[in-house]
N, C-alpha and C positions, 0 to 999 in steps of 0.2 A: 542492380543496373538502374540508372536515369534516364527516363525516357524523354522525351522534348517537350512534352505535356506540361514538367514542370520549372523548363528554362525561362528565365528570366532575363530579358536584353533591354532591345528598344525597336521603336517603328515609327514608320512615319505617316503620320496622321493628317488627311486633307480635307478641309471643310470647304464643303459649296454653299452655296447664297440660298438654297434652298433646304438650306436645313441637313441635308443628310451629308453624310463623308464616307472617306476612304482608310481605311488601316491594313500599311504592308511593308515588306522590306525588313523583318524580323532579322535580327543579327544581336548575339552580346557586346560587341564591338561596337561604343557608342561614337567613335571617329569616323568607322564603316557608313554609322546609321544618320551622323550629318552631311558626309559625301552624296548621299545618298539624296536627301534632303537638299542640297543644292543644286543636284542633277534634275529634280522634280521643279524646282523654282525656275531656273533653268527652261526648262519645258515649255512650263506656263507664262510665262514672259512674255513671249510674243506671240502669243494666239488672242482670238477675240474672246475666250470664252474665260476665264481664269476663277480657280479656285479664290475663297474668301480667304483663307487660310492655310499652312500649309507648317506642321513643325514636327518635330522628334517628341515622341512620349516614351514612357517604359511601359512595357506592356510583356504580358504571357506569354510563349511561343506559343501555345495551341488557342489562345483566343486568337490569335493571328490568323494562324493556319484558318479556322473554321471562320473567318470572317467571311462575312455578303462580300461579293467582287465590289459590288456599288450599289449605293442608294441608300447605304447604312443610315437608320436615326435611332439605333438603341441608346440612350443615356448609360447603359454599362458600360461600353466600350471608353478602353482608356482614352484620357481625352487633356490629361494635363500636362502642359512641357516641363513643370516643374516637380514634379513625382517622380522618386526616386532618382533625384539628381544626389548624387555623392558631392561631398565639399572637405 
């Protein structure tokens, strides 16, 4: 049996001006996880306060799960848009 511990998908990763961010929205379905990603950009568009950054990484489902809600600054946490892009 495979537990979620060692799913491997994607999430979406939001960086603030203050250094720390956000990782959520875990799904294998990388179409899911730019919908997703759009609905966030979305979001932040017209508010005063807006993330620096805001894209799809691939990432572990249980480093997901256990992430900080917010205020994340571990340098582990995935943080690249382009890792684990398929071509």
């Amino acid at each position: 049996m495979t537990t979620s511990k060692y799913a491997w998908g994607y999430a979406v990763r939001r960086e603030w001006s203050n250094g720390s961010h956000d990782l959520f929205g875990f799904t294998s379905d990388k179409g899911e996880a730019e919908r997703s990603l759009t609905r966030d950009q979305s979001y932040w568009r017209r508010g005063p306060v807006r993330p620096v950054a805001v894209y799809v990484v691939a990432a572990n489902a249980s480093a997901v799960e256990q992430h900080a809600v917010d205020g994340c600054r571990s340098a582990s946490c995935p943080d690249s848009p382009k890792r684990g892009e398929l071509r």
